[in-house]
TORGU-495962 format. One record per residue (C-alpha): residue number from 1; x, y, z. Coordinates in nm, 3 decimals. Layout:
N
[r NUM [X Y Z]]
...
END
This chain:
460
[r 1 [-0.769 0.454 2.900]]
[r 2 [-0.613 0.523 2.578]]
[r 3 [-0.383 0.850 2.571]]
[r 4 [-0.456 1.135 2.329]]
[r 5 [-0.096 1.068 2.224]]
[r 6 [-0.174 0.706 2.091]]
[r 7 [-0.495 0.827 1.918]]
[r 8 [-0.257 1.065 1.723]]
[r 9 [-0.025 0.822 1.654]]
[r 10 [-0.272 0.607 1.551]]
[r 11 [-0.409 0.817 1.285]]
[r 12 [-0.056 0.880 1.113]]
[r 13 [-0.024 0.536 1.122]]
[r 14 [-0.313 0.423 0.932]]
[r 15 [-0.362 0.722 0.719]]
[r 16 [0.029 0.785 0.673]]
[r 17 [0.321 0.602 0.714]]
[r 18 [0.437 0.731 1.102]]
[r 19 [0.655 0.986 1.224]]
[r 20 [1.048 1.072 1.223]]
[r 21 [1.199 1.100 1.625]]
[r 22 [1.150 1.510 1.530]]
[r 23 [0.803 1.457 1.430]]
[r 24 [0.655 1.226 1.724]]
[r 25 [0.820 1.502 1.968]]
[r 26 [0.602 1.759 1.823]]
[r 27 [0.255 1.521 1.791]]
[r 28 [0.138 1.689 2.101]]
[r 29 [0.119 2.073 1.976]]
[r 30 [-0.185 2.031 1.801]]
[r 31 [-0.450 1.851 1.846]]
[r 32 [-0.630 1.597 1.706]]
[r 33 [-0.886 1.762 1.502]]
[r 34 [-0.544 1.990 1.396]]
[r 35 [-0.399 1.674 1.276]]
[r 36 [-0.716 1.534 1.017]]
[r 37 [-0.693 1.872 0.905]]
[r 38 [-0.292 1.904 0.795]]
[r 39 [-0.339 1.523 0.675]]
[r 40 [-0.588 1.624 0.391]]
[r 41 [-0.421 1.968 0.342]]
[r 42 [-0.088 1.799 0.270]]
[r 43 [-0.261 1.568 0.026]]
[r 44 [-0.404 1.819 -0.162]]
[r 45 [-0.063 1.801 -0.347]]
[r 46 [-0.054 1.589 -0.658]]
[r 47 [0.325 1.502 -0.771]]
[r 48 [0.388 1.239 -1.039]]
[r 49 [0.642 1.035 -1.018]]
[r 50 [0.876 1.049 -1.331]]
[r 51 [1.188 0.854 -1.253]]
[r 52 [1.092 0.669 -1.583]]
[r 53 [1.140 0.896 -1.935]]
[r 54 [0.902 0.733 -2.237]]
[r 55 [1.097 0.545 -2.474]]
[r 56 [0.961 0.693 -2.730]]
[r 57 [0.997 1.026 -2.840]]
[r 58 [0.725 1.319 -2.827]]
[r 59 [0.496 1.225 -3.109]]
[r 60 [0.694 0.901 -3.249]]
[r 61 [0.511 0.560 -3.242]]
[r 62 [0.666 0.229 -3.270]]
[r 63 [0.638 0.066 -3.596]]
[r 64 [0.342 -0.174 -3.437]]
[r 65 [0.254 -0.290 -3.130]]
[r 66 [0.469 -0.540 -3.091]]
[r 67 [0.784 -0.371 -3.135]]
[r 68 [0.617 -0.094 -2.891]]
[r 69 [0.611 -0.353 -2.614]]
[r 70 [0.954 -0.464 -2.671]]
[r 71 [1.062 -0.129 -2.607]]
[r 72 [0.900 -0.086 -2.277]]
[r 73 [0.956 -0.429 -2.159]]
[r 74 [1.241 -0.388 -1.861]]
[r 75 [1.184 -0.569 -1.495]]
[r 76 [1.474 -0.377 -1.341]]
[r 77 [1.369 -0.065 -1.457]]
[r 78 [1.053 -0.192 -1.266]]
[r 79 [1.220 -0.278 -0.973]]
[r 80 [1.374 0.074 -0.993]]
[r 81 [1.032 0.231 -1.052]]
[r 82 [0.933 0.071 -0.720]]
[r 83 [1.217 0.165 -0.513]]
[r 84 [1.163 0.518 -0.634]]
[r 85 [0.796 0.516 -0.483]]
[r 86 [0.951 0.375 -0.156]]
[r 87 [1.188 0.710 -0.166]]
[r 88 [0.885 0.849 -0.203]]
[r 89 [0.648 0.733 0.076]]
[r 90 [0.971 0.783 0.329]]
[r 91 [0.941 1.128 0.252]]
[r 92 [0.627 1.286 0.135]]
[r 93 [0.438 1.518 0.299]]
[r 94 [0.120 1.406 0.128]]
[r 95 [0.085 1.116 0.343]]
[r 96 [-0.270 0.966 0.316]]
[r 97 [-0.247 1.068 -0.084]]
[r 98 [0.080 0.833 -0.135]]
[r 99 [-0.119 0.565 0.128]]
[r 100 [-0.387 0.559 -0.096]]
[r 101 [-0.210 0.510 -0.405]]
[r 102 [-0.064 0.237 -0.222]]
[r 103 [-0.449 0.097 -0.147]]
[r 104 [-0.611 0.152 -0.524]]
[r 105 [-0.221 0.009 -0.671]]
[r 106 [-0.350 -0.327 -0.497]]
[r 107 [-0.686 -0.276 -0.565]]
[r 108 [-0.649 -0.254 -0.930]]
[r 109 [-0.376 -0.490 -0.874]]
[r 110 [-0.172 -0.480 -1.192]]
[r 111 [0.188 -0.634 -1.308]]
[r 112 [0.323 -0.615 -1.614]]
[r 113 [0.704 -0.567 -1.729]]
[r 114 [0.625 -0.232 -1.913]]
[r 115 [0.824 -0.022 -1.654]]
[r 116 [0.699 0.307 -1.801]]
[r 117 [0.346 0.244 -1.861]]
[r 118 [0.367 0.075 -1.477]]
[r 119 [0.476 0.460 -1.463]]
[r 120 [0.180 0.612 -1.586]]
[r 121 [-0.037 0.397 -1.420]]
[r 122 [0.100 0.456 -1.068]]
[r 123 [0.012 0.878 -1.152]]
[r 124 [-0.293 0.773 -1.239]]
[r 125 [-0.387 0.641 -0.911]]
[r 126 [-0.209 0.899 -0.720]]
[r 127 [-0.399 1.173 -0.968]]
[r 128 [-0.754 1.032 -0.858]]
[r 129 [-0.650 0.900 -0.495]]
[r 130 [-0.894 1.129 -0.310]]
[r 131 [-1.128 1.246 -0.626]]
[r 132 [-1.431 1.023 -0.710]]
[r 133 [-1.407 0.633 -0.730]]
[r 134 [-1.641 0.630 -1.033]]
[r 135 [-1.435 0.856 -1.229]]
[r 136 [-1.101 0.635 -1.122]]
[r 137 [-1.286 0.272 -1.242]]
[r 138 [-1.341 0.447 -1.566]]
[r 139 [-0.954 0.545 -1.556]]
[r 140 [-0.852 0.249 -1.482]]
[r 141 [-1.044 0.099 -1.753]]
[r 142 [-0.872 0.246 -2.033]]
[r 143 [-0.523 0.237 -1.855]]
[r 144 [-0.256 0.127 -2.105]]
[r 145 [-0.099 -0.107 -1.847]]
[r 146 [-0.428 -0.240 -1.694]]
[r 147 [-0.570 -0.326 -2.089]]
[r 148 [-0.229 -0.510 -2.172]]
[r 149 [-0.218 -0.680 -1.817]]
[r 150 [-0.588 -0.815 -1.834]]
[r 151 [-0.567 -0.890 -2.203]]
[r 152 [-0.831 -0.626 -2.337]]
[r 153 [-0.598 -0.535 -2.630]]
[r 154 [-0.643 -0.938 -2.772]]
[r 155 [-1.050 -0.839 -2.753]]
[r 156 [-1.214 -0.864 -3.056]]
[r 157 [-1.525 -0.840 -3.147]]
[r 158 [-1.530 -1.209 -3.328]]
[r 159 [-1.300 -1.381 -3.059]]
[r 160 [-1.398 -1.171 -2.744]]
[r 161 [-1.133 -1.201 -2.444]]
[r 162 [-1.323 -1.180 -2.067]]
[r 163 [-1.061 -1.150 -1.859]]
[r 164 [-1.141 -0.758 -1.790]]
[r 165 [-1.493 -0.791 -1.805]]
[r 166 [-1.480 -1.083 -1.536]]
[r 167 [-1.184 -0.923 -1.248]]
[r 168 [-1.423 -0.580 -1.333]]
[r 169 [-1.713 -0.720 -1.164]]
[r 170 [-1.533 -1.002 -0.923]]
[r 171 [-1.236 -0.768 -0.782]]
[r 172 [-1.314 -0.349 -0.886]]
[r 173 [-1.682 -0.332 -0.830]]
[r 174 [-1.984 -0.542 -0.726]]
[r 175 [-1.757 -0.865 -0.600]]
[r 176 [-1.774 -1.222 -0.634]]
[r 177 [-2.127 -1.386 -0.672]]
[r 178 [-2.338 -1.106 -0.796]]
[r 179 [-2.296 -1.202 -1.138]]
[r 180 [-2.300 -1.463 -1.403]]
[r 181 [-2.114 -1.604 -1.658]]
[r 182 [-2.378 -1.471 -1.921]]
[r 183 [-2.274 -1.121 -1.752]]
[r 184 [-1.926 -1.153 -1.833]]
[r 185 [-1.988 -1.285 -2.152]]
[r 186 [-2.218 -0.969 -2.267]]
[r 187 [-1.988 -0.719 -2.091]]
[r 188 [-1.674 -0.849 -2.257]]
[r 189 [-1.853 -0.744 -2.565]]
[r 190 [-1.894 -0.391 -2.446]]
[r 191 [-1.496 -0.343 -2.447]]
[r 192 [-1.417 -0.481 -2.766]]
[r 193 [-1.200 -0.220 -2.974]]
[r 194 [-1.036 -0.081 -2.571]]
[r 195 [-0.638 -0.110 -2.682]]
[r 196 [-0.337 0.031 -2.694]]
[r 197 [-0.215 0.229 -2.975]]
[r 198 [0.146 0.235 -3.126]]
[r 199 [0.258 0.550 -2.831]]
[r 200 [0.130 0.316 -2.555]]
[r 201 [-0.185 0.505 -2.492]]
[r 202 [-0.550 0.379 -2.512]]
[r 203 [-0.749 0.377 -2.822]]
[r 204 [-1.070 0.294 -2.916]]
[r 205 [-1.120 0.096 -3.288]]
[r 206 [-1.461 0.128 -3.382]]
[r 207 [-1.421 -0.143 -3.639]]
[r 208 [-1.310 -0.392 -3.375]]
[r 209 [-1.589 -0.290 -3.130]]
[r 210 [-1.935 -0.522 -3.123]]
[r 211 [-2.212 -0.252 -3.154]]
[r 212 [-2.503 -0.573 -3.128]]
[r 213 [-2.777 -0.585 -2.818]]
[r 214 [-2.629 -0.738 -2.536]]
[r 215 [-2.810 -0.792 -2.183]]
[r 216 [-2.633 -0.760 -1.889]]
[r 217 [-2.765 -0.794 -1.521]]
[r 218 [-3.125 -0.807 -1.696]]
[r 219 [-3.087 -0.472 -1.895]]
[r 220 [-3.102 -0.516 -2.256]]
[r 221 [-2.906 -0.235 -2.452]]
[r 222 [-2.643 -0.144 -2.729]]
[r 223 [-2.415 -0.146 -2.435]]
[r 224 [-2.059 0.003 -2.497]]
[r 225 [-1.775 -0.035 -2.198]]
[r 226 [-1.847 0.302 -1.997]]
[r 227 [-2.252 0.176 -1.970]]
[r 228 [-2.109 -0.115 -1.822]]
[r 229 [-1.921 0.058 -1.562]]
[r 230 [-2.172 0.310 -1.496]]
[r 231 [-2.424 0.026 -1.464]]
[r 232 [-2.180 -0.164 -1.183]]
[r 233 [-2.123 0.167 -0.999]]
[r 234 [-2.489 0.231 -1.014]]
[r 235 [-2.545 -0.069 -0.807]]
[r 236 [-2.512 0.004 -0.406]]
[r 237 [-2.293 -0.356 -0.399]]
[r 238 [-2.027 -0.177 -0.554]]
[r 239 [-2.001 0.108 -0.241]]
[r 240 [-2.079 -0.217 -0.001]]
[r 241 [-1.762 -0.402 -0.138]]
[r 242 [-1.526 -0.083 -0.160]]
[r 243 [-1.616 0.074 0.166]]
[r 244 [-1.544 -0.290 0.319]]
[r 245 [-1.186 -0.321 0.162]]
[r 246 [-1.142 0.069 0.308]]
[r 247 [-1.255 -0.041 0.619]]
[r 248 [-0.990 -0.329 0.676]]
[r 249 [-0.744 -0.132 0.510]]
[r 250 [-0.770 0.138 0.757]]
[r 251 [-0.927 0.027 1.044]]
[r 252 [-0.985 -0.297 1.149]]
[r 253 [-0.951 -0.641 0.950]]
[r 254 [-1.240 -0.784 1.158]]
[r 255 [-1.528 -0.566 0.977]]
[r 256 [-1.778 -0.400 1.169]]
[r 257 [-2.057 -0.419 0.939]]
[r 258 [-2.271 -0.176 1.080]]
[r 259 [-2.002 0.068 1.023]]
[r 260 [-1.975 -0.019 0.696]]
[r 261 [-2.304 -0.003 0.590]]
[r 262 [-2.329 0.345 0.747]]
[r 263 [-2.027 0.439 0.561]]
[r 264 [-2.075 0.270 0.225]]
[r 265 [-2.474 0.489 0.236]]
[r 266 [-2.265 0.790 0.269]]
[r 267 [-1.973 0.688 -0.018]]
[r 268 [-2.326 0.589 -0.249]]
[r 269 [-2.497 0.868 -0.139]]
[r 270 [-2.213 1.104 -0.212]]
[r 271 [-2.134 0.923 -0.552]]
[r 272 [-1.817 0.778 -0.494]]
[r 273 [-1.668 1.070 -0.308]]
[r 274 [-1.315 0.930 -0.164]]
[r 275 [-1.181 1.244 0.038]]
[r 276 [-1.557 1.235 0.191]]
[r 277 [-1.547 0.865 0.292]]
[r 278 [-1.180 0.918 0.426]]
[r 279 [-1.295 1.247 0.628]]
[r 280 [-1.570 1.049 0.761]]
[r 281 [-1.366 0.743 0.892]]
[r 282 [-1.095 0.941 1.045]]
[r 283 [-1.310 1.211 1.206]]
[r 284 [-1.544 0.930 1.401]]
[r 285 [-1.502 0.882 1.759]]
[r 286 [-1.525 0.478 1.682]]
[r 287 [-1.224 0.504 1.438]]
[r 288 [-1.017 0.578 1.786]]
[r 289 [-1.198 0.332 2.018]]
[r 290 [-0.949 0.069 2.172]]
[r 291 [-1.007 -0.235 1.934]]
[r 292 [-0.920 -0.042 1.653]]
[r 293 [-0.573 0.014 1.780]]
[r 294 [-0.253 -0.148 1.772]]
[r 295 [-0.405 -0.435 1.594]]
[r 296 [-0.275 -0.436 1.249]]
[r 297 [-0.013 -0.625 1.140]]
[r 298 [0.205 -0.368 0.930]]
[r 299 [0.257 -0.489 0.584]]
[r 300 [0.670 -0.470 0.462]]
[r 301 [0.613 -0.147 0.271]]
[r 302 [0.449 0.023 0.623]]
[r 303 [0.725 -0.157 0.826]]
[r 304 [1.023 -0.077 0.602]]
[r 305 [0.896 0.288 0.555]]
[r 306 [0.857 0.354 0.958]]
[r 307 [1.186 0.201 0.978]]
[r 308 [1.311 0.488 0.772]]
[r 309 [1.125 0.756 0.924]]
[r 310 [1.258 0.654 1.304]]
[r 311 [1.628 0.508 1.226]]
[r 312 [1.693 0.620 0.868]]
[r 313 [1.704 0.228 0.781]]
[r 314 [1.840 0.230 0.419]]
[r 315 [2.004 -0.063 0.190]]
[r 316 [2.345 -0.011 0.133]]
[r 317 [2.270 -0.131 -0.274]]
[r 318 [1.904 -0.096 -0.384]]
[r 319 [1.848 -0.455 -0.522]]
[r 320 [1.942 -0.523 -0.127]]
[r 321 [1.608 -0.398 -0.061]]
[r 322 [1.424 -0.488 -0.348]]
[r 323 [1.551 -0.907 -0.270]]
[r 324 [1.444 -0.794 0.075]]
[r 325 [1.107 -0.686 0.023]]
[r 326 [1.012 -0.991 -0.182]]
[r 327 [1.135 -1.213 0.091]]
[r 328 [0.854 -1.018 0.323]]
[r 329 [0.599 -1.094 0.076]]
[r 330 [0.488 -0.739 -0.098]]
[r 331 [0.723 -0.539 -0.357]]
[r 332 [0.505 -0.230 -0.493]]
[r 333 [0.476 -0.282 -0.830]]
[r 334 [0.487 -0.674 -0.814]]
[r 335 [0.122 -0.801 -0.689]]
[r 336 [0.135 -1.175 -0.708]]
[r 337 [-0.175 -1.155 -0.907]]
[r 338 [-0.495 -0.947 -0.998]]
[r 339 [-0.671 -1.022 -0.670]]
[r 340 [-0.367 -0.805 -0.522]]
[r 341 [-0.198 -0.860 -0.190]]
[r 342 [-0.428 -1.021 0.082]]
[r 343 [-0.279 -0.862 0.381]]
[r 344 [-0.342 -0.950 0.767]]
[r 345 [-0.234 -1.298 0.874]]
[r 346 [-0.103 -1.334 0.547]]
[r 347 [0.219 -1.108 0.614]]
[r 348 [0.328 -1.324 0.876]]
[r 349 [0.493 -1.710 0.788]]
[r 350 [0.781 -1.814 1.015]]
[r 351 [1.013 -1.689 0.788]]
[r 352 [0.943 -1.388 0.755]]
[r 353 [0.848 -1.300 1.107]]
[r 354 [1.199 -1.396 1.187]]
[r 355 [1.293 -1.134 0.962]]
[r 356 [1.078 -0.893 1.114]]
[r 357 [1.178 -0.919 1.418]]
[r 358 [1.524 -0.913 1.366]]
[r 359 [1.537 -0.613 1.138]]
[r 360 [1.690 -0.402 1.401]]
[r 361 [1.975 -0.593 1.497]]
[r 362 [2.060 -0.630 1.149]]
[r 363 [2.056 -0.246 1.136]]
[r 364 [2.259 -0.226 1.404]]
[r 365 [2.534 -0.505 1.261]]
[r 366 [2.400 -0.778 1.493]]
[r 367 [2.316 -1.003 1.192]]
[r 368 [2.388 -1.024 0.877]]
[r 369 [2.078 -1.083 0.615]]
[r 370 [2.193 -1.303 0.344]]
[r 371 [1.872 -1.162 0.058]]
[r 372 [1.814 -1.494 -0.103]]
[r 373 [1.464 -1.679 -0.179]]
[r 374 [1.483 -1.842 0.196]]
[r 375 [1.658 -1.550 0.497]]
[r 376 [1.942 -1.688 0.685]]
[r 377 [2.133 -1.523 0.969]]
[r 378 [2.452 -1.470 1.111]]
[r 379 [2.525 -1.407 1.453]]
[r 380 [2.798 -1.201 1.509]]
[r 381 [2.801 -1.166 1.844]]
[r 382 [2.933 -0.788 1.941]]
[r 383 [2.748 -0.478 1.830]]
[r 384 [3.055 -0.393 1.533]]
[r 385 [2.999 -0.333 1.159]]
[r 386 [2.999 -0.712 1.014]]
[r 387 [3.118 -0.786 0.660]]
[r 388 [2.841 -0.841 0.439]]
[r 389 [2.593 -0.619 0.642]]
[r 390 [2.285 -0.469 0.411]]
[r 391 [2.138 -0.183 0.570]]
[r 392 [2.252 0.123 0.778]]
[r 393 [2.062 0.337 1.010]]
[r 394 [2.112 0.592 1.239]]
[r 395 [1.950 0.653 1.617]]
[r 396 [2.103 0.949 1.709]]
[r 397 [1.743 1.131 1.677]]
[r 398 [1.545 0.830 1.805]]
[r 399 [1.777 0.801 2.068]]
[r 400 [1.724 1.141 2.164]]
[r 401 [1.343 1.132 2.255]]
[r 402 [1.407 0.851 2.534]]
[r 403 [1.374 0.948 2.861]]
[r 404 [1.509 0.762 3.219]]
[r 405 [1.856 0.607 3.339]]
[r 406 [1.726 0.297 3.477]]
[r 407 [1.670 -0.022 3.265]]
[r 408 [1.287 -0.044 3.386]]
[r 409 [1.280 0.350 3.316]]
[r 410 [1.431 0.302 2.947]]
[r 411 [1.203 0.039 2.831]]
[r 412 [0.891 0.181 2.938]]
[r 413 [0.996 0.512 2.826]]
[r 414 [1.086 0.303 2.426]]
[r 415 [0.762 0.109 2.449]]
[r 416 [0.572 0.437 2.485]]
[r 417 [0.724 0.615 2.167]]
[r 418 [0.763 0.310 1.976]]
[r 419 [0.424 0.036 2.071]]
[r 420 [0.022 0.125 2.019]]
[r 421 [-0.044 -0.105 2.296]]
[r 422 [0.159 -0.133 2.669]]
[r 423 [0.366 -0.372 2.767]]
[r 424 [0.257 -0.677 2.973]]
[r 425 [0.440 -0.689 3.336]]
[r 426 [0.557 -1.002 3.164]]
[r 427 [0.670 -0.870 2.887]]
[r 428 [0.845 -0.560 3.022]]
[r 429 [1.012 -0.813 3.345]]
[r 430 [1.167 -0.991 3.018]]
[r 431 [1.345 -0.689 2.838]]
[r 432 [1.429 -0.538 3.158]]
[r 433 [1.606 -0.862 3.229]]
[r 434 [1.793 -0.853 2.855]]
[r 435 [1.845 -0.453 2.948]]
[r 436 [2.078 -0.590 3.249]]
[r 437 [2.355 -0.743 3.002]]
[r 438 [2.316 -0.400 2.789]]
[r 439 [2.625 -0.230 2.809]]
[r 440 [2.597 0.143 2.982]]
[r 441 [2.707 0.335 2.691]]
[r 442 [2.431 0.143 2.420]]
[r 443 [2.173 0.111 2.665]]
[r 444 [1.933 0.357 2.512]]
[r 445 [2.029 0.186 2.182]]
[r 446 [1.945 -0.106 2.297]]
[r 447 [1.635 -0.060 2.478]]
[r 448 [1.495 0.081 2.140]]
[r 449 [1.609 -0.221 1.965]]
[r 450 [1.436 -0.471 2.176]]
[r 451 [1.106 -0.270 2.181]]
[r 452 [1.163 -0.296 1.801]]
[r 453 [1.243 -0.628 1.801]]
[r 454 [0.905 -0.756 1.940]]
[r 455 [0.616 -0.876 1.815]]
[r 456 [0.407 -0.543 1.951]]
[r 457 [0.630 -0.345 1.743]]
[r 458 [0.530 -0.490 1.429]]
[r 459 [0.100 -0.444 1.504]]
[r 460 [-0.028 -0.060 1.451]]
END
């Protein structure tokens, strides 16, 4: 029987980010219907990030295009960019807003070196997060960053490019193998003259735009690039292959899809609606039903965020954490291609499950993380600050919340604050065991650390 407590927890989790020690002690004050509520209440705040100031000032343009790029064109400030998000997830109130920025960022999966239209981008998503998926595909079509990272600014209407038109259809909208290559031939023409002007904002050339018949998905028409999209969204495939990606986003990765048709008739139906869809999922008795718990494997951004909210985990230097984070496999900002991160399974190598699971000691000085392409660790030995350490934390509030004296008491009491799922006998007879060479005065510490330092901890 699963607690009301977990089912709480549960919904943070997938919809947020998790709780701070003060915030899990209070879970139980409201209840669950309470929570859904505050969730999209919260998110009904919209706050741009702007860590970034343009280059360029109000009005000014670069000279051409060119030199316009070169100005923008900074990886650290990237890197930067992204650590400011993280800040920002750690500590938002707008939970499931920032969570699904994080979702459409991989969706629309985009990486280019142009730190400040990466910027403008990321606002964009977190503008239309919860507002109408048609109206963000459009968005997205005429992003600055998007157009230079797909190419659309090199398609012309005698040399036409089709890298948009193609990842449109194959990754945004209808998905791979409802289409053909005629398709994205004929719909490439329909965004010739979408580029970037000399501010770094979208601009449409008429002379550079093909204004001939083209047929696409057997319509014949004077198509231009919003008829396109309208077309695709038009088409129920497009709600069937969104409301699946939702689905293993935020509930399961093994798709019901009976659920998902019933949900992707209701996103159609409701054209596009996101908050609706959202409401819908998180409201439904199934959402809550036991094998839709504790079985995600938390990508690096969820597990290094929830490691701030519970210990205060932070990098001593921020490159620490952006080395870090691309060791795990996912730094915001840096998809390893258009088709985005793939999540699931796919978080998890030897490597850096090893790194995982031994994020806590290294918070605690147990190891030392030496942040280069392949992790190796140092045992120290004794719980004592250790030269070369990269994070610090701090327990006192986490450390508060447990509850019992005994070894058996403490673990139990850690799993339940800490794990969606209880412990084996096995698997709690094993830490109890460890919990026996714990010293008395860390033995809270410690008991926290091991539940953290198991493979339950890292599936919500």
């Amino acid at each position: 029987m699963i607690s009301e407590k977990i089912k709480i927890r549960h919904l943070h989790l997938r919809a947020g980010f998790g709780f701070t020690a003060a915030e899990e002690m209070e879970l139980e004050k409201k209840n669950r219907s309470e929570h859904i509520a505050e969730l999209f209440k919260n998110s009904e705040t919209i706050d741009d990030i702007n860590y970034l100031p343009n280059p360029l000032k109000p009005g000014e343009e670069a000279a051409n295009l060119k030199i316009l790029l070169k100005l923008m064109q900074s990886v650290t400030d990237t890197q930067a960019l992204s650590m400011a998000w993280m800040f920002r997830l750690a500590t938002t109130t707008a939970a499931l807003r920032e969570h699904l920025t994080v979702f459409w960022h991989n969706h629309f999966a985009t990486s280019v070196p142009l730190a400040y239209l990466m910027q403008v981008q990321n606002n964009t998503l977190r503008k239309k997060a919860l507002g109408s998926f048609r109206i963000l595909v459009h968005a997205m079509a005429k992003d600055p960053a998007m157009i230079n990272y797909l190419n659309n600014q090199q398609n012309h209407k005698n040399n036409p490019n089709e890298n948009f038109a193609r990842e449109l259809m194959e990754l945004f909208t209808i998905g791979f193998g409802h289409y053909t290559e005629k398709d994205i031939k004929e719909s490439a023409r329909a965004f010739t003259g979408w580029t970037i002007d000399k501010k770094g904002e979208y601009t449409f050339r008429t002379e550079d735009h093909d204004y001939g018949v083209k047929e696409f998905r057997g319509k014949t028409g004077n198509f231009n690039g919003d008829d396109i999209i309208n077309m695709l969204l038009d088409d129920k495939l497009t709600a069937q292959f969104v409301t699946r990606k939702i689905y293993k986003e935020f509930v399961n990765e093994v798709v019901d899809e009976e659920k998902v048709s019933m949900l992707a008739d209701e996103f159609f139906a409701s054209d596009y609606d996101i908050k609706k869809l959202m409401q819908l999922i998180f409201s439904s008795d199934w959402f809550y039903d036991e094998k839709n718990i504790g079985n995600k494997i938390m990508s690096p951004v969820e597990l290094m965020i929830r490691m701030k909210k519970l210990i205060n985990l932070s990098p001593k230097e921020e490159l620490v954490q952006v080395k870090f984070q691309h060791i795990l496999g996912q730094l915001l900002l840096f998809p390893p291609n258009v088709a985005g991160w793939k999540g699931g399974r796919n978080w998890i190598d030897g490597a850096s499950l090893f790194l995982r699971l031994n994020l806590a000691l290294a918070a605690r000085g147990k190891f030392i993380i030496n942040a280069n392409n392949k992790p190796e660790f140092e045992d120290t030995g004794e719980i004592k600050p250790a030269r070369g350490l990269l994070f610090t934390s701090d327990w006192k509030a986490l450390i508060e919340i447990i509850k019992g004296e005994a070894d058996d008491e403490l673990i139990v009491s850690a799993a339940e604050i800490l794990l969606q799922m209880a412990l084996t006998e096995t698997e709690q007879q094993k830490l109890v065991e460890l919990m026996k060479q714990s010293p008395a005065e860390t033995k809270k510490m410690d008991a926290l650390t091991l539940i953290m330092s198991s493979p339950s901890f890292q599936l919500i």
